[in-house]
ROMARDO-648928 format. One record per atom (N, C-alpha, C): residue in one letter; x negated, y, z. Coordinates in steps of 0.05 Angstrom, whole numbers, plus 5000, padded with zeros to 4 digits. Atoms other than C-alpha are relative to their C-alpha. Example, Ala and Ser with C-alpha at 12.3 -4.5 7.8 and 13.67 -1.06 7.14 Angstrom:
residues 2
A498249765000
A475449105156
A498250245000
S501649764999
S472749795143
S501550225014
end
This chain:
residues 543
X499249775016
X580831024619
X497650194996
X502249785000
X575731534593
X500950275018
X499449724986
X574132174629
X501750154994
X498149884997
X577332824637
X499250174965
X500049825022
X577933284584
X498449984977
X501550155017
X575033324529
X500250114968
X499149915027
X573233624459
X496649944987
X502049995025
X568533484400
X499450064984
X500449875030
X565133814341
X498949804992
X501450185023
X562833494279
X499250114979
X499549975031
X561633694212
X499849804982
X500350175018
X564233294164
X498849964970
X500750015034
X561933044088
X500349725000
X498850275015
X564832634041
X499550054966
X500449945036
X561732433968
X501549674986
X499350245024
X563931933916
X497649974978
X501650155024
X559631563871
X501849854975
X499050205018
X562131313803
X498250004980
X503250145024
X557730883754
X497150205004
X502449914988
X552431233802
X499450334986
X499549714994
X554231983793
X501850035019
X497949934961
X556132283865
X500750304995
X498049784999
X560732773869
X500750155034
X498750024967
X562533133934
X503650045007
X496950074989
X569733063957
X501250275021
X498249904977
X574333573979
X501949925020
X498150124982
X578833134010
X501149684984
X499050325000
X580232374013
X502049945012
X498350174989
X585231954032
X499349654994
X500050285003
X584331224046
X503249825020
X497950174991
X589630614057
X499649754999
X500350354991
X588629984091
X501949925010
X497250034991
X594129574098
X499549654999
X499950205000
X594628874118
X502049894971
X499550065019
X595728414064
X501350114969
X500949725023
X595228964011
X497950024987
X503649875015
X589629173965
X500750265004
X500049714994
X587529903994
X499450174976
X499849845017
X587130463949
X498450245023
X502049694990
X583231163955
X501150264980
X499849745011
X585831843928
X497850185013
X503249784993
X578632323923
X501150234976
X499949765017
X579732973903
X498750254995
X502849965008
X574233323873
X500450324995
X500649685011
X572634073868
X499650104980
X500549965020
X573334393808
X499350404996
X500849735007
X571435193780
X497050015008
X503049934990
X565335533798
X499149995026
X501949874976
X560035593852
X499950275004
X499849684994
X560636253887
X497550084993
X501749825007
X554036423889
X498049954965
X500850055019
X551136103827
X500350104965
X498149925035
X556836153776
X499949724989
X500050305023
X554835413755
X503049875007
X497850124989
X561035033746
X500749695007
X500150224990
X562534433785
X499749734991
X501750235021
X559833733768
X501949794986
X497950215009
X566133383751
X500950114974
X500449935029
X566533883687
X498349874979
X501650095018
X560433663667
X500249674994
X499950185006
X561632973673
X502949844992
X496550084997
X569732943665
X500349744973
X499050205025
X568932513592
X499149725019
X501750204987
X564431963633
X501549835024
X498250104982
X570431803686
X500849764972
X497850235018
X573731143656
X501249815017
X498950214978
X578330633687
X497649695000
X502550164994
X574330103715
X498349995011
X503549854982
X568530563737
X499749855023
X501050054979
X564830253792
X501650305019
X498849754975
X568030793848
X498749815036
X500149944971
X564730843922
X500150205016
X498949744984
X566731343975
X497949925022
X502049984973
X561131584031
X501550105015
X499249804982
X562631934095
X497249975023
X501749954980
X557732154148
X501050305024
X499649694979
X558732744206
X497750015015
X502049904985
X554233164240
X501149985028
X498749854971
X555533184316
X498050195013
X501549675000
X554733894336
X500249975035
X499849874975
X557633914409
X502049805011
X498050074985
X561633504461
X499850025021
X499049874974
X565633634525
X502049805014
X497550194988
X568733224579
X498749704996
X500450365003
X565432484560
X501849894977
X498450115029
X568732534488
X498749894982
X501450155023
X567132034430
X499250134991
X501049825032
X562532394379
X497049854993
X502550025010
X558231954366
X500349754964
X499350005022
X557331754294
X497349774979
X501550125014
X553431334245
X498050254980
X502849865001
X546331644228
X499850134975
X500150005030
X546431554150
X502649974991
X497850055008
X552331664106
X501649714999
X499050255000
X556931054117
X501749854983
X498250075026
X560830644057
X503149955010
X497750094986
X568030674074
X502650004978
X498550055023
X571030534005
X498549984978
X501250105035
X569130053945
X501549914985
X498850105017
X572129863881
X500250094973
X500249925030
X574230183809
X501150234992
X498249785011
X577230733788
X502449984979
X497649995023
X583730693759
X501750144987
X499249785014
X585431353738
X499350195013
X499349764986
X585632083745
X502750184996
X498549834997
X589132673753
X498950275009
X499749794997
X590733383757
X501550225024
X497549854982
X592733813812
X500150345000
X500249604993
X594634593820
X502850065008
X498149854976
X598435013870
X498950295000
X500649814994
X598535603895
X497950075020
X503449944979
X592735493945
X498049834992
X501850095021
X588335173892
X499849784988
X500150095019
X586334743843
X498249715004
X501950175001
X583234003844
X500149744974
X499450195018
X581633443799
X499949715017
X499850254981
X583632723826
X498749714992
X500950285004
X581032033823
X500949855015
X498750194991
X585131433839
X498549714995
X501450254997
X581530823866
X500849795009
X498550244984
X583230123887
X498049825008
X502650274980
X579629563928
X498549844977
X502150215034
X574529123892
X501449685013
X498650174999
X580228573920
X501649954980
X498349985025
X583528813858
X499549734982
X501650175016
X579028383820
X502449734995
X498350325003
X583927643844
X502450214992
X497249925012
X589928103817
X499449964969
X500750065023
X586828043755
X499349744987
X501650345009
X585227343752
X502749844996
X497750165001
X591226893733
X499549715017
X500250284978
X592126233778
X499949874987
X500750235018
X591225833721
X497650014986
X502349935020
X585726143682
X499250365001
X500449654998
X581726783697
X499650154973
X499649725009
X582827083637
X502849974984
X497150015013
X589526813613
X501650185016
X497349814981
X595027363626
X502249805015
X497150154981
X600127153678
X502049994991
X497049975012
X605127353637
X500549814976
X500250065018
X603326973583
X502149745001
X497950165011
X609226413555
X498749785011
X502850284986
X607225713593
X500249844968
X500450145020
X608425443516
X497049994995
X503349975013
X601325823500
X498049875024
X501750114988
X598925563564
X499149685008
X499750265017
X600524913551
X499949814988
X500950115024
X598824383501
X503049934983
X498950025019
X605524423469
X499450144966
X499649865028
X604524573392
X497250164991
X503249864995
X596224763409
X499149765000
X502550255003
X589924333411
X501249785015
X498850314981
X590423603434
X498149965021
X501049984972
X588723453502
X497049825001
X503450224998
X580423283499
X498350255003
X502349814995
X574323593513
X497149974980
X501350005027
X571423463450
X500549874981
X499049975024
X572623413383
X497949954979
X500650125013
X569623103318
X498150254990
X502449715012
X562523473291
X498950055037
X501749824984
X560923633369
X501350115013
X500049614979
X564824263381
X502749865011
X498549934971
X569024313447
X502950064986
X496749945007
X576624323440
X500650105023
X499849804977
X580724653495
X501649715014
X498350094984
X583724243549
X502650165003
X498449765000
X589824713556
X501449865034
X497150044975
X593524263617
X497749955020
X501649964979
X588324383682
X499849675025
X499350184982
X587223833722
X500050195038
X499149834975
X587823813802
X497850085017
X502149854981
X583624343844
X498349915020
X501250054977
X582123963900
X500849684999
X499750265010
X580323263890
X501749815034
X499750224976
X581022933975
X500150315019
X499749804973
X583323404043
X500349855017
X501250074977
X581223104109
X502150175017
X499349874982
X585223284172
X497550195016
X501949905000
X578723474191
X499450384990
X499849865007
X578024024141
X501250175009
X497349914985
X584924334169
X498850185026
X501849864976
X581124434236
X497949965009
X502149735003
X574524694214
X500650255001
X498649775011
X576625204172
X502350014978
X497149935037
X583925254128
X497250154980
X500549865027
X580625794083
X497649834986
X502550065007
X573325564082
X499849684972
X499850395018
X574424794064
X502549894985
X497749995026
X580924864024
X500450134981
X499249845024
X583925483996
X498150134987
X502449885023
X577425743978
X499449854980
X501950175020
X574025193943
X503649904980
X497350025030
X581925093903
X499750284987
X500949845024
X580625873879
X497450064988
X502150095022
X573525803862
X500349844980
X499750275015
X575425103826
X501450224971
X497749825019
X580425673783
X498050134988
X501649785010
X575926213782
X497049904977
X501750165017
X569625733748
X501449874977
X499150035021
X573825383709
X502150124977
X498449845020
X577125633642
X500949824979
X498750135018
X582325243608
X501150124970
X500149825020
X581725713545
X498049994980
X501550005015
X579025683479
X497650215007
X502249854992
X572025963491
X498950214972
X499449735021
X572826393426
X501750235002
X498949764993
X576726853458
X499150035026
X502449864981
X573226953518
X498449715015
X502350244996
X567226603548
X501849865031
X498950104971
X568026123618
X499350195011
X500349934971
X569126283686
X500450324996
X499849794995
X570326883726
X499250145025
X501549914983
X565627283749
X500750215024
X498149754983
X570127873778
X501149885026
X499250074979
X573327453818
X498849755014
X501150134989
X568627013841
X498750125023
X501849814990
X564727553861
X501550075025
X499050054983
X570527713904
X500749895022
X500050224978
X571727133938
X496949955012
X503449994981
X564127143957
X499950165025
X499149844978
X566227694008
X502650005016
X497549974992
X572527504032
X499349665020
X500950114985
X570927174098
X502549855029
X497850034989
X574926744146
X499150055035
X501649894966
X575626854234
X502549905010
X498050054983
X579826414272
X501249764985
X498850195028
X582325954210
X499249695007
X500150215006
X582325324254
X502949885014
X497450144992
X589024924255
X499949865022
X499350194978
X591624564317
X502949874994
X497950145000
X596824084319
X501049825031
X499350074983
X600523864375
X499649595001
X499650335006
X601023094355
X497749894984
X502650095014
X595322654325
X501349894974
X499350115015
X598722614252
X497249814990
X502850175012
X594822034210
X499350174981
X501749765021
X589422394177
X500650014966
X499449895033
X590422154104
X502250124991
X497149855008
X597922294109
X500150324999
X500049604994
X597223074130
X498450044976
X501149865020
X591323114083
X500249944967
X498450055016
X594722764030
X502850284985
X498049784999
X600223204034
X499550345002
X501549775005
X596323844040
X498950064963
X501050035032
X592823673971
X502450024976
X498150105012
X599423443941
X501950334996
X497949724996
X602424153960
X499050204973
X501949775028
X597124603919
X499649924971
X500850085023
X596124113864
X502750014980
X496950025017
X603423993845
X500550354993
X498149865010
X604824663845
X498850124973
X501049885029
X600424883778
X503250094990
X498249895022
X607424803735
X502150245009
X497749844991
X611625123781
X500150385009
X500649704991
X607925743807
X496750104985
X502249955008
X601425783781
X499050044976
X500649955031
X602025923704
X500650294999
X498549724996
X606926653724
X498350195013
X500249894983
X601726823782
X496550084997
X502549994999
X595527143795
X498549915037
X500450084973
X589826943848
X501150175018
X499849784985
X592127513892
X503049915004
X497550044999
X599227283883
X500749775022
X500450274987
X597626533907
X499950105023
X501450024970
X594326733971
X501450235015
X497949784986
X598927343992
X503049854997
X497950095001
X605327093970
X501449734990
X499350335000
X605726393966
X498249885027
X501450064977
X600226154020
X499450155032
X499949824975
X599926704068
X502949905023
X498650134984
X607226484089
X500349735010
X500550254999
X606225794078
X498449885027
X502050104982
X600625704129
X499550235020
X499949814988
X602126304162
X497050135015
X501749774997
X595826784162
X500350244985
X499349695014
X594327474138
X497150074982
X503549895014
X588727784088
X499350315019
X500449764989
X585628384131
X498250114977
X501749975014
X581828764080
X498050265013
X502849784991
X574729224102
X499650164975
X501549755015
X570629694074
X498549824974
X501250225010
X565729034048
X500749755002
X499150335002
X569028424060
X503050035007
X497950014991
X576028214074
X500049645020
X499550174983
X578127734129
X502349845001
X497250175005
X583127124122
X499949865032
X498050064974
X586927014203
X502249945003
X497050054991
X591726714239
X500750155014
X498749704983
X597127184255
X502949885002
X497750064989
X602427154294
X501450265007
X499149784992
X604427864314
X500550095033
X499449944981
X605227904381
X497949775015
X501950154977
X598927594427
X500150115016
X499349904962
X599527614498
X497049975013
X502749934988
X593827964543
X498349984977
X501949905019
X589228094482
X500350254983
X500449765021
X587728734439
X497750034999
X501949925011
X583028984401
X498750225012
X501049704984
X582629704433
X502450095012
X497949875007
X586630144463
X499850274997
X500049795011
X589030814448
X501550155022
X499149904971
X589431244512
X502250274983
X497949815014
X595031854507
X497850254994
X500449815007
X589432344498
X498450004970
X500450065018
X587532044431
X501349954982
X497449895026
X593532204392
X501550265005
X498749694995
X598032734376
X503349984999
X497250145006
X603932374354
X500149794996
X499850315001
X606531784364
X503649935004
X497349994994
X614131504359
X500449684984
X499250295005
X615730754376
X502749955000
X496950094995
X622330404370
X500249765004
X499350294986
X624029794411
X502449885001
X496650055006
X631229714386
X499549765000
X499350235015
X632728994377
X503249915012
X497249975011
X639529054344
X501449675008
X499350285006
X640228254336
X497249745017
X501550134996
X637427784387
X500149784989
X499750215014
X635427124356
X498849785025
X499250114985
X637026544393
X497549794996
X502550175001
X631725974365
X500249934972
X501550175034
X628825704297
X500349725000
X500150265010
X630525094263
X499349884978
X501550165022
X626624654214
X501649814990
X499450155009
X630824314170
X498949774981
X502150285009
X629023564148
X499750114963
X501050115029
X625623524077
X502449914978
X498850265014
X630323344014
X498849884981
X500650125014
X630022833986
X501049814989
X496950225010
X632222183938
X499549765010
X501350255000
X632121513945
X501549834982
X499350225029
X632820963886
X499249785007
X500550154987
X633420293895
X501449875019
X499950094982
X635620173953
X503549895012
X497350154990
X641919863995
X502750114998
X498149745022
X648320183952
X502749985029
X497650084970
X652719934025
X499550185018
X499649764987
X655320544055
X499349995033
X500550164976
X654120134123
X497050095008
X503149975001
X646320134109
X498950235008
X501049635012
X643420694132
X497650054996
X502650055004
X636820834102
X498250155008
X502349794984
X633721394135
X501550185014
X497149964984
X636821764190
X498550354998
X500549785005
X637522534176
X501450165011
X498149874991
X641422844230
X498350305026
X501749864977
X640123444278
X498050154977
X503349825019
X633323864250
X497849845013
X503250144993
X625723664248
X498750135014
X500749764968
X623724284292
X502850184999
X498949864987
X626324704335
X498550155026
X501449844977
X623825284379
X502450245005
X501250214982
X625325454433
X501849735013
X499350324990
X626324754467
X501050015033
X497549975016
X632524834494
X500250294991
X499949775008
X635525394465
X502050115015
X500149874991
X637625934493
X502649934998
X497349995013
X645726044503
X501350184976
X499649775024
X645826704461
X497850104985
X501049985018
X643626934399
X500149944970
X500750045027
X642626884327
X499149725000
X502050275004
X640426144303
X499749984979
X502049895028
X635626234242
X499749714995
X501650205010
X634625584195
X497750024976
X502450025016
X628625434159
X499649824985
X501950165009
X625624994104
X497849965005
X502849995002
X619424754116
X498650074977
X500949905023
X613824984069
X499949684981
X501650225011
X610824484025
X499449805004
X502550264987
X605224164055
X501249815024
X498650144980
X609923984113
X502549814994
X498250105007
X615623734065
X499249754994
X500950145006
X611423254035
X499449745014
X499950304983
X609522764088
X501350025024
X497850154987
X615922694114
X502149884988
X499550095018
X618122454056
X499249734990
X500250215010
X619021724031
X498749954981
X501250055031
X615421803960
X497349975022
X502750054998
X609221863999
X498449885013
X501350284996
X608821194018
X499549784979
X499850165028
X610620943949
X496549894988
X503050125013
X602820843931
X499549775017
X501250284981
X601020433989
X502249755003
X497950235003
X607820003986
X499949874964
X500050165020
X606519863913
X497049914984
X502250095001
X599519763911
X497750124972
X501349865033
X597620303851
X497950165018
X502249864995
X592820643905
X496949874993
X501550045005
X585520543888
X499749665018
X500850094990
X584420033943
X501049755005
X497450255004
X590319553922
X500249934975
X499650145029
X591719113867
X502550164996
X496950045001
X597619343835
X501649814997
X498650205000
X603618983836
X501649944969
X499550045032
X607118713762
X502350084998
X497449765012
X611619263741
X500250054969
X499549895040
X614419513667
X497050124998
X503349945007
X607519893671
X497049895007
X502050204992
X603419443702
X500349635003
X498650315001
X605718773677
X498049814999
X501850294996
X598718343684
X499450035038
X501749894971
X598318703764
X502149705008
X500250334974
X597918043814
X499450095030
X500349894969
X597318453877
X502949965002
X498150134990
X602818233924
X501650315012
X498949714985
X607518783952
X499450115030
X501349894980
X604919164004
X501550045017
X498649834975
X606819354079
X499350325001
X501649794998
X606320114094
X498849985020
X501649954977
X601120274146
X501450035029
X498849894974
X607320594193
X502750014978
X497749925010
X614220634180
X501350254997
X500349745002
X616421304150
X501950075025
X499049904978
X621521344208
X498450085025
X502650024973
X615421184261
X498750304990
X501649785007
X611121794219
X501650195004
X499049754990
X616222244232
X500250135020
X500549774980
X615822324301
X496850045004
X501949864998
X608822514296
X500150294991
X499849855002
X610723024256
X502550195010
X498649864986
X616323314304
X498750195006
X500949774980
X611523704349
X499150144974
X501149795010
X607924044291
X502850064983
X498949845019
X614924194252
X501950245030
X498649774987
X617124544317
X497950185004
X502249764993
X610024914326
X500850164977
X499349845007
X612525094262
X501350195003
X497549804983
X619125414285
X499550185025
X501649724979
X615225754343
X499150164984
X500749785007
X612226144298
X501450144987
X496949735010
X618726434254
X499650105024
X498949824979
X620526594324
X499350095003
X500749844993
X615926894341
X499650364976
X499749775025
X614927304274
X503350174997
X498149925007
X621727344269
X501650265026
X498549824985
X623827624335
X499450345012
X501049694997
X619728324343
X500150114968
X501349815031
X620228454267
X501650234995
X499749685003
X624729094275
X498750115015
X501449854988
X619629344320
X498150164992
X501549845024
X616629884281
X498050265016
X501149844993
X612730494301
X497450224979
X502649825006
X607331144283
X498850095006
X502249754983
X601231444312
X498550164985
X503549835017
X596331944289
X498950125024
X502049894980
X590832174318
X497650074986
X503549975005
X582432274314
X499949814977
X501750115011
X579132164263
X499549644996
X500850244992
X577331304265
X500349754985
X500450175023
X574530794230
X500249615007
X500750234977
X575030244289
X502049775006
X497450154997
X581729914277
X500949914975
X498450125032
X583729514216
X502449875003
X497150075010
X589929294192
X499649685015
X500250334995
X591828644230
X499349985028
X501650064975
X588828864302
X502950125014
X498649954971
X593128864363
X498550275014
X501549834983
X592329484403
X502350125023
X499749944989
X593629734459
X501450385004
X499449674997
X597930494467
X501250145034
X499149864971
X598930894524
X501750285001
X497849754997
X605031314536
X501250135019
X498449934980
X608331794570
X498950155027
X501449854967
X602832104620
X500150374999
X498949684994
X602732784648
X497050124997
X503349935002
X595433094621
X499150215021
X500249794983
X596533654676
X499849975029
X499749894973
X597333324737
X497549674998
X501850295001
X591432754751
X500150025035
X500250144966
X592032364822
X498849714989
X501250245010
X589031814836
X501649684997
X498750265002
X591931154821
X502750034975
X497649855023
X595631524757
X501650205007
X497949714977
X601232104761
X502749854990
X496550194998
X607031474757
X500550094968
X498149955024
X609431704683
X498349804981
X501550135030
X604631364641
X502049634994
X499950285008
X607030684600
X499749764982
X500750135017
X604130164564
X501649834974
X500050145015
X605329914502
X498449784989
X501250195014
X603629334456
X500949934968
X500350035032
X603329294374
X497549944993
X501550105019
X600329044312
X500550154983
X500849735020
X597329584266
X500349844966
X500750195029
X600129324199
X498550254973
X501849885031
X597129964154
X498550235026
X500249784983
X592430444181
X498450184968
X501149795019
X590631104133
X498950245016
X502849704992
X584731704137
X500250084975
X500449765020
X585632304112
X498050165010
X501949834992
X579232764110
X499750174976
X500549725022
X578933424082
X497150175013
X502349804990
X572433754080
X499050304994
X499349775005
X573734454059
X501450135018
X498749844972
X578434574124
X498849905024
X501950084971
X573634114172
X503349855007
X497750094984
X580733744193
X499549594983
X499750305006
X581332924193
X501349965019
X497350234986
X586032394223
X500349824997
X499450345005
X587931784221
X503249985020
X497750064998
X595031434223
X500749685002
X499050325004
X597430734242
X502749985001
X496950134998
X604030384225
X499449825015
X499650234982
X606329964274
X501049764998
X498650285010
X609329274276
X500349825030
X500050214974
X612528804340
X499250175017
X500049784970
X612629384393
X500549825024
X497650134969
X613729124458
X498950115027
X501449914977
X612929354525
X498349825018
X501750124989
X607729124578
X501449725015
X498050274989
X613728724611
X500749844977
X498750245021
X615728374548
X497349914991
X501850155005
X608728244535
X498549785017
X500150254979
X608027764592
X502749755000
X498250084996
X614227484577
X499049814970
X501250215025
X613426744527
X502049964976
X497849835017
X619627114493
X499850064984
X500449835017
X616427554456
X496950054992
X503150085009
X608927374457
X498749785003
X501650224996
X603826814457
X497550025001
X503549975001
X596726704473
X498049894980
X501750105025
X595326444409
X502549874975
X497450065015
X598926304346
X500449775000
X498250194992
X603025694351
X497749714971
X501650235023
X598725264285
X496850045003
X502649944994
X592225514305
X498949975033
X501450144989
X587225354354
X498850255020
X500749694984
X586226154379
X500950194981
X498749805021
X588326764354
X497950204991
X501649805017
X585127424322
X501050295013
X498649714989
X586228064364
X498850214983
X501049775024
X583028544305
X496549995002
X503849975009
X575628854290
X500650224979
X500949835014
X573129404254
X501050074976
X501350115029
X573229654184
X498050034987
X503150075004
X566729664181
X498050035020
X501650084971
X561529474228
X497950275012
X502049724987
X557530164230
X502450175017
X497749754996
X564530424256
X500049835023
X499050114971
X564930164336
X501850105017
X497749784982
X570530284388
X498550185015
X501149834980
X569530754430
X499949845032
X500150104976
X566330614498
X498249725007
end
């Protein structure tokens, strides 16, 4: 625990830059929020200079604001004085603690004065702008126009020379390796499928040129930490990474003509493969999160480093265990004798925990996608009929000269299923785990601090007596444990006052955090977990 007592001066300053005119800032507010794009309300001084009379620079430049503007926010403090062994120590040179565009302003006035506002948003904005099919086709746009119904014919060139449009995209990601999986998910998959987007442009290039630079640019800073899968069972590699590929490629018609990149990877893949986007000051971070890790945090936050704080550890509705229900699916073909039975589908494909408990809630689940897929009969159909690359085919209505003989599969899809048991219940460990602290909510504020991003486990300390110190504690104090899902800084530099505020998420006490109840030492599909970090690296904990 840090020393006794304890107080710090500073003087703060805070400027904004847009399209490289700096402004100074009466008061900011910033909002980082796990899997969010943050935003910045800067609110700018307007009238005269006392002693001058000149009037403030946002007059002179008020036509020159436009949406879009490049927008960055500085901050730096002086430290004047500290007492007791209190944090004040501070980054040297103004530090960048908000980039992106400006997306509007505004007007304010009261009775205790007057400012003009500027509303900013993350330069993550950028994949909101990008459509998942084509960075510059609107999301909204009719899938007829996106399409080749009743538009160009499907080629990539055209009589004389000139370029026609492909309009129907082929698939993102040609081969996925189990391998890949656990390196890195983001690195060696979902990235190189939204680059593959972001480069290519299935759009007449008379209405806008290829590729997309906005959001390329983006994804150039958006970094992964922790992003390597584990699996309990040794599935066979091409099946998993078969089925991985098969997940993202199929879905173009279904999700990917309505959605933008930002859409994909927050609300389609984030649950899917269960991580989170943390976003920084300069980069954002794609982790595995689980909500509740046992013995790890990021920092913690003693009681003399807030002012308010108010957790709630209700849980209204205990939940008993998670179940993974099997895959549907058809089958054609096959033995029409009710006797026969052709694949046996009883019971669930996970289940956590193993047994289950006597009381409680019992939560069922679909699996996502990538997991439905190869447990599924179709996706033996290539290698049983010999249309994969490495097989003759066999002589079908579409292949009536094929002389390849009918194939065995490699494993019988009943045998491949129990490989995939243990990883569809690692699945179901993790609902549970997500699922069972998720009314656990909470709020702190406190100092000033730039040292905790959205996504980090931390540590709180409650309940001590600041008046009476013995040694070995004065018995009242008691630990908590959460996950900071938004944290916001407000700094006003006209009253010298700043703060900072975290929402909470999965409270639990020090006893339930030992308990394999309500936490884990690592998320349940991954290989280690992610106890937080910074939002930005000139910003360190204290201590």
């Amino acid at each position: 625990m840090p020393g006794d007592a304890a107080y710090a001066v500073a003087r703060l300053h805070t400027r904004c830059v847009i399209d490289g005119i700096e402004f100074e800032c009466a008061q900011v507010t910033l909002s980082y929020e796990m899997n969010a794009i943050p935003s910045c309300t800067c609110m700018l001084a307007v009238g005269r200079e006392v002693k001058s009379l000149q009037p403030a620079k946002v007059h002179k430049h008020f036509s020159k604001l436009k949406v879009r503007s490049s927008f960055k926010l500085y901050f730096w403090a002086e430290p004047l004085a500290a007492q007791g062994g209190a944090w004040n120590v501070w980054p040297e040179k103004p530090a960048l603690i908000f980039e992106g565009q400006v997306v509007g302003t505004g007007w304010q006035r009261s009775t205790t004065g007057a400012t003009f506002t500027v509303h900013a948003e993350h330069w993550l904005a950028d994949l909101h702008y990008s459509s998942a099919l084509s960075g510059t086709s609107h999301p909204g746009n009719p899938a007829d126009f996106t399409f080749s119904a009743g538009f160009l014919p499907m080629s990539t060139s055209a009589a004389g020379g000139d370029k026609q449009v492909d309009w129907i995209p082929g698939d993102r990601i040609k081969s996925i390796t189990k391998s890949d999986l656990q390196v890195d998910l983001w690195e060696n998959v979902l990235k190189v499928w939204m680059k593959t987007v972001a480069e290519q442009e299935p759009i007449d290039e008379r209405l806008a040129g290829p590729g997309n630079g906005s959001a390329l640019a983006a994804l150039a800073r958006i970094k992964s930490d922790a992003m390597q899968m584990q699996f309990d069972s040794n599935p066979n590699d091409e099946q998993l990474g078969n089925a991985v590929m098969e997940s993202l490629n199929q879905a173009i018609t279904q999700h990917d003509v309505h959605n933008t990149l930002w859409g994909k990877l927050i609300g389609e893949w984030s649950p899917q493969y269960w991580f989170a986007v943390i976003p920084r000051v300069k980069d954002a971070l794609v982790v595995p999160f689980v909500g509740a890790l046992k013995n790890q945090y990021h920092v913690a936050i003693w009681a003399s480093e807030y002012v308010q704080c108010d957790l709630h550890s209700a849980l209204p509705h205990v939940l008993r265990c998670v179940g993974i229900s099997y895959p549907e699916q058809f089958a054609a073909g096959g033995n029409a004798n009710p006797a026969f039975e052709q694949a046996k589908r009883r019971g669930l494909a996970g289940l956590w925990p193993i047994p289950a408990p006597e009381k409680g809630l019992i939560m069922i689940k679909n699996p996502p996608r990538w997991l439905r897929g190869a447990m599924q009969g179709a996706a033996y159909s290539g290698v049983v009929t010999g249309v994969v690359p490495s097989r003759a085919p066999i002589q079908t209505h579409y292949t009536p000269t094929g002389t390849g003989p009918p194939q065995q599969p490699p494993f019988k899809p009943e045998d491949a299923e129990k490989e995939w048991v243990p990883i569809m219940n690692q699945y179901a460990h993790q609902w549970y785990m997500i699922e069972m602290l998720k009314g656990r909510t909470g709020e702190l504020s406190g100092r000033l601090r730039f040292d905790v991003a959205p996504g980090s486990t931390v540590l709180v300390e409650a309940g001590i007596d600041p008046f009476v110190q013995v040694q070995g504690g004065d018995g009242l104090g008691e630990r908590f444990y959460a996950t900071v899902s938004k944290t916001t800084i407000l700094i006003n530099s006209e009253v010298q006052r700043a703060g900072t505020s975290f929402s909470l998420a999965h409270v639990r006490t020090e006893t339930e955090n030992e308990d394999d109840k309500y936490a884990v030492d690592k998320p349940p599909l991954y290989e280690r977990g992610w106890p937080g970090d910074t939002l930005d690296s000139a910003f360190q904990a204290p201590g």
